[in-house]
Structures are given as C-alpha cells and as structure tokens.
SELOTOR-615653 format. One line per 4 residues: number of its first residue (from 1); their letters; for each residue x, y negated, z of C-alpha. Coordinates in nm, 3 decimals, padded with zeros to 5 digits. Layout:
BEGIN
NUM) A) X Y Z  ... .
% end
This chain:
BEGIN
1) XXXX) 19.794 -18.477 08.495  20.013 -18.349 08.783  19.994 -18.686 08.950  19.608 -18.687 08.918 .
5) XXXX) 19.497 -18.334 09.050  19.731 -18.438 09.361  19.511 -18.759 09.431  19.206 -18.544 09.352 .
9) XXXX) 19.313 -18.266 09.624  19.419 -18.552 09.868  19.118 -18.737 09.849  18.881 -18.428 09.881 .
13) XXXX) 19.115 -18.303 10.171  19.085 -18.679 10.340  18.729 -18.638 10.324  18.679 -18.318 10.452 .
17) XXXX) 18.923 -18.386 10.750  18.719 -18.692 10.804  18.370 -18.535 10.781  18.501 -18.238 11.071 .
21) XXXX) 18.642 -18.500 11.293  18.308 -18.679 11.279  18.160 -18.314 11.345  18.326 -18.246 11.635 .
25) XXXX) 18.299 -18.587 11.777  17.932 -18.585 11.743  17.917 -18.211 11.933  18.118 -18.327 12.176 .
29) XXXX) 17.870 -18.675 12.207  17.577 -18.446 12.252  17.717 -18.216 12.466  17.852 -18.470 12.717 .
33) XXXX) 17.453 -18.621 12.681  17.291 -18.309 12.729  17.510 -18.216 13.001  17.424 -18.564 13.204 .
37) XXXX) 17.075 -18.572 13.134  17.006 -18.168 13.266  17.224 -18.305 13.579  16.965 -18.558 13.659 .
41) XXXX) 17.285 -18.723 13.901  17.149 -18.856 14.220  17.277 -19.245 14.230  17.429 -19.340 14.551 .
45) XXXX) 17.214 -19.551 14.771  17.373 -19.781 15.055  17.261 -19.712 15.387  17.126 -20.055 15.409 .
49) XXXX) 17.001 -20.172 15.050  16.744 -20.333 14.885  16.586 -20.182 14.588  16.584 -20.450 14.248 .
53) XXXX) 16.286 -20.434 14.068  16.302 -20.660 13.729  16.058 -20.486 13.496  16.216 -20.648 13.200 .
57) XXXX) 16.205 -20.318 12.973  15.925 -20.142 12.751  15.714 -20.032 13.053  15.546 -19.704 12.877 .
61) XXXX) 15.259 -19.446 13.005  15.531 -19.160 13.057  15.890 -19.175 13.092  16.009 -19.080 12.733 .
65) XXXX) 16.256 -18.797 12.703  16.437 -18.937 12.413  16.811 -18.977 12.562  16.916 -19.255 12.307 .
69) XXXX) 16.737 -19.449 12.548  16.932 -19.427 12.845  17.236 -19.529 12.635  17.418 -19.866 12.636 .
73) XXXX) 17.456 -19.910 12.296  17.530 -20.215 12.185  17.274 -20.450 12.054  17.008 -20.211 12.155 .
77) XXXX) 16.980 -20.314 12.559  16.625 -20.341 12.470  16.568 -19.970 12.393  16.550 -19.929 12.738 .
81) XXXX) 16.237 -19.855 12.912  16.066 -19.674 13.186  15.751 -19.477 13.240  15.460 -19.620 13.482 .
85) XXXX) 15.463 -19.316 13.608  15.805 -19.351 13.753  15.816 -19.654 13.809  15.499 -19.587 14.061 .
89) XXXX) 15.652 -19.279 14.197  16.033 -19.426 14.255  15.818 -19.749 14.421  15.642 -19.471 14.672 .
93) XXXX) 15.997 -19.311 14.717  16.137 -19.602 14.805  15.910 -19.678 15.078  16.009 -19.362 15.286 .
97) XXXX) 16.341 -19.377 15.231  16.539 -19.511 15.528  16.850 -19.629 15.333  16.616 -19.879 15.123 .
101) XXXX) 16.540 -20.135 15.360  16.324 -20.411 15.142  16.275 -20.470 14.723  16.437 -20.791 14.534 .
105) XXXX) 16.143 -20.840 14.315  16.310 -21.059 14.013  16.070 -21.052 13.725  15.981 -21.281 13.411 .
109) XXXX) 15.891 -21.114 13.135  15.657 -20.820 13.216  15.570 -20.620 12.909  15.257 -20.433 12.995 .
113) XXXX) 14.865 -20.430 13.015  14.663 -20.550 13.311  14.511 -20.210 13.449  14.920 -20.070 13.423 .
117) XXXX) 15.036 -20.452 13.607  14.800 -20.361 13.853  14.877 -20.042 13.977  15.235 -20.155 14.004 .
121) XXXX) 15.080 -20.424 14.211  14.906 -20.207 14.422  15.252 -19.999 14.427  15.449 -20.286 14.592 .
125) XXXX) 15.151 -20.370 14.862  15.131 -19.997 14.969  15.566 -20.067 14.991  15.495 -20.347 15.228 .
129) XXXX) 15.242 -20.131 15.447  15.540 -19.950 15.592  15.698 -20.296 15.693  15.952 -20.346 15.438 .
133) XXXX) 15.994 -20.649 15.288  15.981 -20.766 14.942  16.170 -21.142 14.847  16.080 -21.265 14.489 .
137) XXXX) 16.265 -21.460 14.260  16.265 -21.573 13.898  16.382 -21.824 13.647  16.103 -21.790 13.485 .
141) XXXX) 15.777 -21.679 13.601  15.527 -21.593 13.343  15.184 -21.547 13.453  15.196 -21.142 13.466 .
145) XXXX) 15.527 -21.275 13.650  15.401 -21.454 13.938  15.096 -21.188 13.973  15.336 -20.958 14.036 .
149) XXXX) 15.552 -21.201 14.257  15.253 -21.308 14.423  15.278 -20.963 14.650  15.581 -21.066 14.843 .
153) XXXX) 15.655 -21.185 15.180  15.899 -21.462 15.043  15.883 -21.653 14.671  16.119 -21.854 14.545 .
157) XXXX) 16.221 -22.024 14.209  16.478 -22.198 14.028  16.471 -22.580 14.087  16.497 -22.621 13.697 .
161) XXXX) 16.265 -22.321 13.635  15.929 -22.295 13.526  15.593 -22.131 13.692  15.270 -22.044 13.448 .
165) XXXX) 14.998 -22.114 13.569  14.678 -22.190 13.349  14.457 -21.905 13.306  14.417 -21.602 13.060 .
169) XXXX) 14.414 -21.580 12.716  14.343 -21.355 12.446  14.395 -21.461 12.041  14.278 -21.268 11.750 .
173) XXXX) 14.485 -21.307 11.394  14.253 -21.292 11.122  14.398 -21.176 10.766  14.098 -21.212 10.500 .
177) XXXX) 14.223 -21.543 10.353  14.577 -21.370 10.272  14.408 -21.049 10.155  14.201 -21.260 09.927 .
181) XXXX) 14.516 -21.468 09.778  14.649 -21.147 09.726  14.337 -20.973 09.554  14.263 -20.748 09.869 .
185) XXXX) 13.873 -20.646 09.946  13.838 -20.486 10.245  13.486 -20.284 10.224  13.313 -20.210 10.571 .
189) XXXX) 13.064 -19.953 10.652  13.000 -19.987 11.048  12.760 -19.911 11.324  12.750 -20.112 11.609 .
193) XXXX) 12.688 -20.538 11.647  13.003 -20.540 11.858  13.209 -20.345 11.650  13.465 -20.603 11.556 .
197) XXXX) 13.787 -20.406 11.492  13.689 -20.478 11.113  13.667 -20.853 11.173  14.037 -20.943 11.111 .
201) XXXX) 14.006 -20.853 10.759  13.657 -20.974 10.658  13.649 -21.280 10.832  13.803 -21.576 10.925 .
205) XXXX) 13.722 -21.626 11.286  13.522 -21.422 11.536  13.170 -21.339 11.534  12.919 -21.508 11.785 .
209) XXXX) 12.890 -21.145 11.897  13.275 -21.086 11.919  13.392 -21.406 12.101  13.074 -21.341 12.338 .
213) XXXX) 13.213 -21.043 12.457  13.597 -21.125 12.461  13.479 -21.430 12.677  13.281 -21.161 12.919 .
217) XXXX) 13.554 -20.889 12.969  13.832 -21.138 12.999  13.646 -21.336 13.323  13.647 -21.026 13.439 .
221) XXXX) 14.015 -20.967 13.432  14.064 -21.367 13.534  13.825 -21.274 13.842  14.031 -20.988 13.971 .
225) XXXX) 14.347 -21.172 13.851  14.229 -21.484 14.108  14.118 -21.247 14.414  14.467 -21.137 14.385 .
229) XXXX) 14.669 -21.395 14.353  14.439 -21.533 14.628  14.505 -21.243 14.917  14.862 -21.240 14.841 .
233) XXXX) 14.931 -21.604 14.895  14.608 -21.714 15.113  14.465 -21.988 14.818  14.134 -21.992 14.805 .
237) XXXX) 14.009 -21.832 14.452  13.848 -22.201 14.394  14.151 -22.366 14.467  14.320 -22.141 14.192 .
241) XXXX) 14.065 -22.193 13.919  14.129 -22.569 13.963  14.491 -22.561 13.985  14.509 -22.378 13.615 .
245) XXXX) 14.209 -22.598 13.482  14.402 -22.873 13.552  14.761 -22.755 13.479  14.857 -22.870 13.827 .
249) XXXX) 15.183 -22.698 13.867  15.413 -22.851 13.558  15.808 -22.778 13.773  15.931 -22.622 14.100 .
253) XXXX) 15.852 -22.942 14.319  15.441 -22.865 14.203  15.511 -22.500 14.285  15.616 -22.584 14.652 .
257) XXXX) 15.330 -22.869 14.627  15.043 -22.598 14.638  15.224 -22.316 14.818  15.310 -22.108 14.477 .
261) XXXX) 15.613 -22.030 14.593  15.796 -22.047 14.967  16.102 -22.241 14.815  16.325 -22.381 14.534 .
265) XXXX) 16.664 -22.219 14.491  16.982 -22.086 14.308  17.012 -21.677 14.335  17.304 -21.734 14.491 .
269) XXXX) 17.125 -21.885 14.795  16.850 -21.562 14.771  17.129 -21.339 14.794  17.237 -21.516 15.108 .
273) XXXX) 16.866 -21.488 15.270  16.903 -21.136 15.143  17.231 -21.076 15.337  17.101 -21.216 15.627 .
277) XXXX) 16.805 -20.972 15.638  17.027 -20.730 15.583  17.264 -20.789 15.842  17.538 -20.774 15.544 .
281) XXXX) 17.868 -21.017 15.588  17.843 -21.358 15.348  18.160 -21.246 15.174  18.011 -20.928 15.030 .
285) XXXX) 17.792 -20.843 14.748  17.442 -20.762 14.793  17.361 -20.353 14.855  17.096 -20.298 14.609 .
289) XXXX) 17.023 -20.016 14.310  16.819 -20.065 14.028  16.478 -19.950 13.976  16.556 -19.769 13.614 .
293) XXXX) 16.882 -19.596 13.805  16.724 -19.508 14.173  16.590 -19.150 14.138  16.556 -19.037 14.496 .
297) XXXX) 16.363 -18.661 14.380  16.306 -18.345 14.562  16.300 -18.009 14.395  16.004 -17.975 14.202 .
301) XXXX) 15.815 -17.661 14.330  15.622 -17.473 14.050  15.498 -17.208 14.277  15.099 -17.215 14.446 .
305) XXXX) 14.817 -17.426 14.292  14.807 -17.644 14.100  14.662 -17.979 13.968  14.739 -18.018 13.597 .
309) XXXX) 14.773 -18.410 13.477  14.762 -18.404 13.073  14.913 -18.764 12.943  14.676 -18.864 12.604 .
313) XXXX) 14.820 -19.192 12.511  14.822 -19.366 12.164  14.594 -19.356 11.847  14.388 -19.025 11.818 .
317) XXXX) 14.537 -18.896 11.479  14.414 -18.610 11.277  14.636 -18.296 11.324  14.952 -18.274 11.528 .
321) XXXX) 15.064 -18.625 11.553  15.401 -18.756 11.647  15.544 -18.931 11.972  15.316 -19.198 12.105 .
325) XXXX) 14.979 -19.045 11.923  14.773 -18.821 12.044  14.709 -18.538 11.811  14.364 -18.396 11.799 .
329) XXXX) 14.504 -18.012 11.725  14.811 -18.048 11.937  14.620 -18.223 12.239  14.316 -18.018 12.227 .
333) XXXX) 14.599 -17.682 12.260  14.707 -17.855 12.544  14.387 -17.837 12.676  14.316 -17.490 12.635 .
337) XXXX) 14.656 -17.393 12.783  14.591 -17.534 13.072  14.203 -17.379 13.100  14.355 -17.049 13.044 .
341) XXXX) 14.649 -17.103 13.304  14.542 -16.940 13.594  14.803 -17.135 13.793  14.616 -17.453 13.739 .
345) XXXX) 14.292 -17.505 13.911  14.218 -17.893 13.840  14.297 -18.069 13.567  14.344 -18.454 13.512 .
349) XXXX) 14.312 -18.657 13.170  14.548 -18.911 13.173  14.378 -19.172 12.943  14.536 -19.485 12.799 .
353) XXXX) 14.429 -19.523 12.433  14.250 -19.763 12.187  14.106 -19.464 11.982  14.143 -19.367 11.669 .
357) XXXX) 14.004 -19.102 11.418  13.648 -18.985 11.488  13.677 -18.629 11.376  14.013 -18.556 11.571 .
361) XXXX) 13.841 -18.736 11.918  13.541 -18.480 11.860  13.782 -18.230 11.873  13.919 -18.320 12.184 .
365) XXXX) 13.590 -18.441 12.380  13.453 -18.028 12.291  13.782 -17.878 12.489  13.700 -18.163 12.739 .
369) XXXX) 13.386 -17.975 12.791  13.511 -17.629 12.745  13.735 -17.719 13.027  13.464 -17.819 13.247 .
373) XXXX) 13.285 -17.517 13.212  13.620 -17.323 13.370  13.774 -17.571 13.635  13.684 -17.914 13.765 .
377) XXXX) 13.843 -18.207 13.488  13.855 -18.552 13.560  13.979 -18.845 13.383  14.193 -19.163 13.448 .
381) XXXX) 14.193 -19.460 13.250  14.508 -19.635 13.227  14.491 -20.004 13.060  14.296 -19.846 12.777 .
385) XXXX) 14.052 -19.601 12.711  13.784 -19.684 12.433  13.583 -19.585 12.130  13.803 -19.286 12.091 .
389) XXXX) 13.966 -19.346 12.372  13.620 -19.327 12.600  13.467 -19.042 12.337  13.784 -18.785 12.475 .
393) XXXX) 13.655 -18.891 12.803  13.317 -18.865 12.829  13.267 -18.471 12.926  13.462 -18.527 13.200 .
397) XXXX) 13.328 -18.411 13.574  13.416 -18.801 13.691  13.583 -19.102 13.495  13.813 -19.324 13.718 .
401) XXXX) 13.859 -19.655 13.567  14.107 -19.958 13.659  13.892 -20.307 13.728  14.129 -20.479 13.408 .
405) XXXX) 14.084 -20.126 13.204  13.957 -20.190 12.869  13.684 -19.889 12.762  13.333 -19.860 12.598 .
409) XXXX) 13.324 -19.996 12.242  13.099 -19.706 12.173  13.082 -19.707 11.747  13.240 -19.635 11.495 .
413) XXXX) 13.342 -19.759 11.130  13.495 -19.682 10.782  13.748 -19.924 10.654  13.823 -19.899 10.239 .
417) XXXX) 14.031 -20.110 10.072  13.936 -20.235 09.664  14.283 -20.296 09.543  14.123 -20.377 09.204 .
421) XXXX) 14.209 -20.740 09.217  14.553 -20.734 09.325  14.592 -20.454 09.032  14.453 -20.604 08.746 .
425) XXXX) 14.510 -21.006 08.838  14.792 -21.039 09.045  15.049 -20.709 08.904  14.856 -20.652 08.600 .
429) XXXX) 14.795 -20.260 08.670  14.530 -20.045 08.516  14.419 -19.793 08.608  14.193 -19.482 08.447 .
433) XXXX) 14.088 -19.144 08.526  13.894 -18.865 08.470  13.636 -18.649 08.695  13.450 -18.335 08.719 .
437) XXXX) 13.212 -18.510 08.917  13.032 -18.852 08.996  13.150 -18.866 09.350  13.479 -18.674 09.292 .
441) XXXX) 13.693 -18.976 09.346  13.460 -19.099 09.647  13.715 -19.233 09.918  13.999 -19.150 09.783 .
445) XXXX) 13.989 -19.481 09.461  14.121 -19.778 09.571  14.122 -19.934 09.248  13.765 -20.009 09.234 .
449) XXXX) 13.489 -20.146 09.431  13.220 -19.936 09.610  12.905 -19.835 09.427  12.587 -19.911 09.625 .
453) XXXX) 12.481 -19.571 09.588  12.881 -19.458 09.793  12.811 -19.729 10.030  12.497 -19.558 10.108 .
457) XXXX) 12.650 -19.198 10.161  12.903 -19.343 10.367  12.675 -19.558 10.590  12.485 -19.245 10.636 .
461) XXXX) 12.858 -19.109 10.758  12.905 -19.323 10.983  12.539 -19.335 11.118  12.568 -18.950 11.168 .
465) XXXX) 12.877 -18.960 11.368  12.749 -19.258 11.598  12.431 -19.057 11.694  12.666 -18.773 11.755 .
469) XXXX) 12.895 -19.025 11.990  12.608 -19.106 12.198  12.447 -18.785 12.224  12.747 -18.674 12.362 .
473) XXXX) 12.776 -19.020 12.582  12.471 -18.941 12.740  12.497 -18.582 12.791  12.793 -18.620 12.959 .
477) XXXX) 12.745 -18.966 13.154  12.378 -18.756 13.224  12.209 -19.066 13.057  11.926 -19.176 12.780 .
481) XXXX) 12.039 -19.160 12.433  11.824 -19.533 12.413  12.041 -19.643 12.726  12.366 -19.578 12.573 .
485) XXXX) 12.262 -19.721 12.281  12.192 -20.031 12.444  12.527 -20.024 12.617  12.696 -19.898 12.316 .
489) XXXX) 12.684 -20.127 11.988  13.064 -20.102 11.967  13.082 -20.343 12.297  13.419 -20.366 12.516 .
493) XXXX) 13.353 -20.349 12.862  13.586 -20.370 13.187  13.620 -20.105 13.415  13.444 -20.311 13.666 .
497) XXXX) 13.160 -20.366 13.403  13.156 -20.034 13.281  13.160 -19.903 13.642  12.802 -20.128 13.706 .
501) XXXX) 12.683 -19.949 13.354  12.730 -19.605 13.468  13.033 -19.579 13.233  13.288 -19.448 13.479 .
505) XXXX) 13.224 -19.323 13.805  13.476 -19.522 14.065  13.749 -19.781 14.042  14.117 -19.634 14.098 .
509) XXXX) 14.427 -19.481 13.974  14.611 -19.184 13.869  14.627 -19.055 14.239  14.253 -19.115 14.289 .
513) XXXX) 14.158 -18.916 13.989  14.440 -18.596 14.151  14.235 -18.646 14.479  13.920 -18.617 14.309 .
517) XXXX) 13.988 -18.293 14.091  14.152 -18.139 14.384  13.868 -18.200 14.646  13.598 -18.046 14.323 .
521) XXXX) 13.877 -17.738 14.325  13.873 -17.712 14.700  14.234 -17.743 14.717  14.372 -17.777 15.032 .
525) XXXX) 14.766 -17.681 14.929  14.809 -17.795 14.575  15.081 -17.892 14.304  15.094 -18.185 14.100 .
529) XXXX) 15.248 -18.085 13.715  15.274 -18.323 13.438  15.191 -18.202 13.078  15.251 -18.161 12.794 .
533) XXXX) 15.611 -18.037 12.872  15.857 -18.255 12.757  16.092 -18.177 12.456  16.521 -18.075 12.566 .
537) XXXX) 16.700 -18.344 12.574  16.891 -18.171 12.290  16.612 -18.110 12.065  16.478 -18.464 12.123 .
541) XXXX) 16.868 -18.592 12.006  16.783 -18.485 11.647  16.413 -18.564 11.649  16.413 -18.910 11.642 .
545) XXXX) 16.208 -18.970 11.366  16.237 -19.232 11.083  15.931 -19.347 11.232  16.112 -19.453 11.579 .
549) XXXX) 16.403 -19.613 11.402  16.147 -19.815 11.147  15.955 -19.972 11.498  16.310 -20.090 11.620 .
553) XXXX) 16.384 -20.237 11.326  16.011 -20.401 11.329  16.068 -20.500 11.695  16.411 -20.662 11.565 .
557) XXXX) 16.320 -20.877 11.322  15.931 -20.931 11.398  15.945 -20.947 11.797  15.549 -21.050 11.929 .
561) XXXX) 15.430 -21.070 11.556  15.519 -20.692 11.522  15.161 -20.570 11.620  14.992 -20.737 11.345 .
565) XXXX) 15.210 -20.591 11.103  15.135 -20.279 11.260  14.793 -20.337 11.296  14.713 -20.412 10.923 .
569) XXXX) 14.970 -20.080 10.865  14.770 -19.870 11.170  14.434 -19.924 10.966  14.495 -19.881 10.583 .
573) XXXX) 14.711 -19.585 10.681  14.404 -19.436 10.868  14.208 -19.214 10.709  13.820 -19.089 10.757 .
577) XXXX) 13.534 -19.226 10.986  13.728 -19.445 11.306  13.582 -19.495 11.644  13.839 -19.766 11.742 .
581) XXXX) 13.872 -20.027 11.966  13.859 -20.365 11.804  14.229 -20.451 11.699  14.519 -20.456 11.966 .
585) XXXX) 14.423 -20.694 12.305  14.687 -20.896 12.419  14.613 -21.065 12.715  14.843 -21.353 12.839 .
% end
C-alpha cells in the first residue's frame, strides 16, 4: 500500500512539474512575441538593394494582427500572408527610398482577385515612374503571373518553364445531383432573373440568364486584362487575343517567339544582370529584402484632421461577427464612432465583400446615411462589393469602383433546406412535434417540405426586402425605382459596367476614394487612420478561434476545392433573407 501511494504522489508530482514548466515556457513564448511585435524592428536595408517581391502568400484586404502568422512554424509556411494594404504602401515606400534601387519581381502563384491584382499593378508602374527598375522572373508564370510580370522593364523565364497564356476563365460547381443522392431539397424563394447564387444547388448547369452574364462581366475583365498586358509589353490587344485563341506560346522558345518575355534563363544568370545593375561584385550575393520583411515606416501622427478609412470585408453576418466577417452591430458601431469623433472629418468605406444577410446590410447602409448627414463618406470597392456588399454602399456621397470589381447583383433570396428525404430514406429518422401555432415551426423545420401557403409568406419576404433594396438604390444613386429595377434583377456587373449604369461614380482605388472625401471635407492638412483598431498582439495570441484553426485544416487537406466546401457550409449555416452575390468567383 506503501509502495502504491508513493507512485500515486510521484506521478501527480511529475505531472504538476510538467504542467508549470509548460506554463512558464508558454509565458515566456508570448512574452518574447509580444515584445517583438510592439517593437515593430526596422529590417536593415543595403545601401544599394533591390526590393523582392514574390506574392506567393494569402494576399488579404488588411494586414491581420494575429502574430501566429509571422511565425516559422513548421509545416505552416503557408500561414503567412500580407495585407494589400501594405503591400501597396511598402511598394510606394520603396519608391522614395534611396537605398532601394530597383524590385526583383519573381512571382507564380498569385492568390488574389483582379480589382486587388490590379492595384498592385498600378503599384509597381507608379515604382517605375521614379526611374527604378523592375527585372521579372519566374519558373512558372501563371496568367495573374505574367500580368503582373508584364509591368517590368526586363522578363525572363526558365528555359524548362512554362508561360500561361490562353484567356480567362471562370467555372461554377453545381451540387443538386449529390444533394439529391443524398435526399437533400434545397427550396428557393428569390427575386431577381439574375439571381443565381441559388443555382449550384437546384440545378445542374447555369441558366441562359446566368452564363449570359458571367460571359459579359468576364470580357470585361479579359478587355482590361489585354489593354494591359498590351501597354506593358507594346503587343497589340489583337495580337494578344490571337495568341491565347490559338495557344501560341506552349515553352520558353514561343515566349521569346512573340516578345512575352525579353529572355530564357537560370536565376543564377538574373542575379548576375542584377549585380551588374547594381554595380555589386560577381562573387557576392545579391542585396535585396523581402517584401513581407521591408517595413520602411515613419511615426504615425494622430494629431490634426483626419480622414477615417473603415475596412468592411467578408460576409455581412447578423450581430458581432468574427475575423474576416463583417458584423452588422459591430460594423455599424464603428460607424457611429467615427461620426461622433470630432477628430475625423471624412470618412472612407473600405468595401470588398460578396454580401451576406439582408437584415444586418440594412443595418449598416442606415449608419451609411446617418454618416452622410454629419461628414462627407465615400466608398471604395476592392475586388468585391455586391448584393450586400453594394446595399452597405449605396448611401454613400460617391462610390469608387476598380474596372475588374465585381458589384451590383441587386436581389435577394431565401435558401431552406427539406432534409426529409435524407431523414426518413437514407438514415431512417423521424421526426414529430408539436405547436401552438400553424406557422410556429415556419423556417426553423427542416424535416419537411414547404407548404404553398409558407412559400407564399416567404416570397412576400423576400419581395418586401427587394423593394426596400432598390428604394434605397435609387435614393441614394438619385435614380428611378423602375431604372434600378431594370439594372437590378440580381445582375453582376463590372466596375466599368456599373460605372456606364450610374452604379459607382469613378474608376480608382483606395487613395482616390481618401482624395475624394478629403476634397468634400475641404481638407487641406489631413490624417489618414485605419479602423477598426486592431486587437494587442497579446489578446489576439489567445483569440484564435476554433474557427481559424478549422480553415487551416480545410486549406490542408482540401487546397482549391476548399471554397466549395465552404460555400455549401457559408449557405446552410446562413440564416434569414440573403442579398448575396452568386457563389464565390474565381477567375483564372
């Protein structure tokens, strides 16, 4: 008995040596984290260096605070990632500061929209306006690749590489055959004949309506993509068109063949044209620092005016949301912050969302106009900004649009699934119940098909909160109800198309739409802040949610095919009337 008490006390006292150790280790983890990331260290720069620019990480709307990111952990390399807003701003640093000399531009896969490829596009010509250089080179070049590429003075590839080349494409993955195997009805109440964000799960391939507008919005990309493509590399837009039509360039030689690229080479030989621009000696290495590591930043002065930019990205969500949603309550408190903030005479709506929940995009679009009332508002679209997305936006005093933004699809729908078949046939479930009422169950039963009679109160819904949509469209746009209506019809547009529509009010980025609000403020001497405030580093350490660690697992396993998991997920998780853009748009 002696004997066993004494393994009893050694093995609780093992533990509970083992459990403080881990304690202290993980204090002194976070400390050391906290303590680096509130240092914000100031990488050293050669005096003569170029600045590498790869782009191979999740490219997000904001720079995320969450410092498990900036870790090199292994097997998770590909948690790193990096804001378009810094990636713009360290691009614009770059080009006034004297120790960076040129950018080594040495992308393949670029994982971002078109508007958001763009604008770092537009980034790296305004670098080259102060007469830096830029020298591409790639392995690989994927299309969003070589659009990027296409910007610099000097291209070159591996001889055994590969260059796409054969125009855009956009796929849709339809799921009503598989929800039908497996006893799924999916029961659709919608306004609008474009309004195909239902499709996937009622049909089987796209509507004539559907595929007519897909085809319409993505010539309009492939147009802008071409004019491009076309200044940067002095190819006639004709010459491109036939070149993809005809898969012309197949290996490096075809590359050279129609002037894709300046050059086939190893990177050791690019490094050797980089030395020599550089005046560095063949036996050293190249001076260069990364684009995620150069942070070349001034003291940020909160004093004075200033011009408030409010980041809304995600799915509009019903209450507070969580990190990459926008919360109706928590971004409409924002809002009201910031109109009560006497500090802040301007504010900018940084849009880049496919919508979401009707009621919680209401809420929003009525600060938007509260706002108005107080100080000048304007909003920027990033790669999207529909249904919900464009109903947030709408009071706005002026809309700013990319060409390749995504916005419109102005309806709305009500998605309910009838389990009853996959119950009863395929799992052999029953279910019963009992009510106090004849509708008490309306909405909320997914173990039985609609009655026409709920079908008809729900249509009615959804009717209600369409007319409501464009009322507000037009009041705010300063339009006819029957003219947005016409426009409307859940129908994607481009920001060039929506521009000719009277849907936005210019073409341009986030700096346009500061310009803008701070010209309606008559500011002269202004402040740019960015809002909402981001969380401590600290706080954030323990606040990654189950949620984030579930989408890395999802991202391990699944890679591309994750979104349509989380697409299916995204919509029988939602909840109430949606004014959503149809499913997610990949363009490749």
């Amino acid at each position: 008995m002696k004997s066993f008490f004494k393994y009893v006390l050694a093995t609780i006292t093992g533990t509970v040596i083992v459990f403080v150790v881990l304690f202290l280790i993980l204090i002194g983890f976070i400390t050391a984290t906290v303590s680096s990331m509130g240092a914000k260290e100031e990488i050293y720069v050669p005096s003569s260096a170029v600045l590498y620019v790869s782009l191979d990480y999740n490219i997000l709307e904001r720079t995320s605070s969450n410092p498990w990111e900036s870790m090199n952990l292994p097997g998770y390399e590909e948690m790193k990632s990096l804001g378009l807003n810094d990636i713009l701003s360290r691009i614009a640093a770059a080009k006034g500061d004297d120790r960076i000399k040129g950018i080594f531009l040495n992308p393949t896969y670029v994982n971002t929209g078109m508007a958001s490829l763009k604008e770092i596009r537009d980034a790296l010509v305004d670098f080259k306006s102060s007469g830096k250089f830029i020298v591409a080179y790639s392995d690989v070049y994927t299309q969003k690749a070589y659009y990027l590429a296409s910007v610099a003075d000097e291209i070159y590839m591996n001889p055994e590489g590969s260059l796409e080349f054969k125009g855009l494409s956009a796929s849709v993955m339809f799921m009503k055959e598989a929800l039908d195997k497996l006893g799924i009805e999916m029961q659709v109440v919608k306004v609008g004949t474009y309004k195909s964000a239902v499709e996937p799960f009622i049909l089987n391939e796209m509507s004539r309506a559907n595929k007519e507008q897909m085809t319409a919005y993505l010539e309009s990309i492939y147009s802008t993509f071409l004019e491009n493509v076309s200044n940067g590399r002095q190819i006639s837009t004709d010459t491109l068109r036939n070149i993809a039509n005809n898969f012309l360039i197949r290996d490096a030689d075809d590359a050279v063949h129609h002037k894709f690229i300046d050059g086939k080479c190893y990177k050791d030989e690019v490094f050797s044209k980089l030395k020599e621009r550089l005046e560095v000696d063949e036996k050293k290495d190249v001076p260069a620092v990364s684009l995620l590591d150069y942070n070349k930043e001034g003291k940020t002065e909160t004093k004075g005016d200033r011009v408030a930019v409010l980041y809304a990205y995600g799915d509009i969500v019903d209450g507070e949301g969580m990190e990459g949603n926008i919360g109706g309550d928590k971004l409409s408190r924002e809002l009201r912050k910031l109109r009560r903030d006497d500090r802040v005479k301007a504010v900018v709506l940084r849009v880049n969302s496919p919508g979401g929940s009707a009621l919680a995009s209401d809420i929003i679009a009525r600060e938007v106009e509260l706002t108005k009332k107080v100080k000048p508002i304007m909003v920027s679209m990033g790669d999207y900004a529909a249904s919900g997305g464009y109903y947030i936006s709408t009071m706005a005093d002026s809309i700013f649009a990319e060409r390749e933004t995504l916005t419109g699809s102005i309806g709305v729908f009500g998605l309910i699934p009838n389990l009853q078949g996959l119950l009863n046939n395929k799992l052999g479930i029953r279910v019963d119940e009992v009510k106090t009422g004849k509708f008490a169950d309306l909405m909320t039963s997914v173990d039985r098909p609609l009655t026409e009679e709920e079908k008809a109160i729900i249509q009615a819904e959804v009717n209600r909160i369409y007319d409501t949509f464009t009322s507000k469209v037009a009041a705010g746009r300063n339009m006819e109800i029957s003219a947005v209506d016409s426009i409307g019809q859940g129908r994607v547009w481009t920001g060039s198309q929506a521009l000719e529509r009277g849907l936005v009010d210019g073409i341009g980025n986030l700096d346009r739409a500061i310009r803008a609000a701070a010209a309606k403020a008559k500011l002269k001497d202004y402040r740019v802040m960015y809002y909402p405030t981001q969380k401590d580093p600290f706080a954030t350490l323990f606040s990654t949610s189950k949620e984030r660690i579930k989408i890395w697992m999802l991202d391990e396993e699944l890679g591309e095919y994750r979104q349509h998991v989380e697409q299916l997920r995204t919509v029988l998780k939602s909840s109430g009337i949606q004014a959503r853009i149809p499913y997610r748009i990949e363009i490749r």
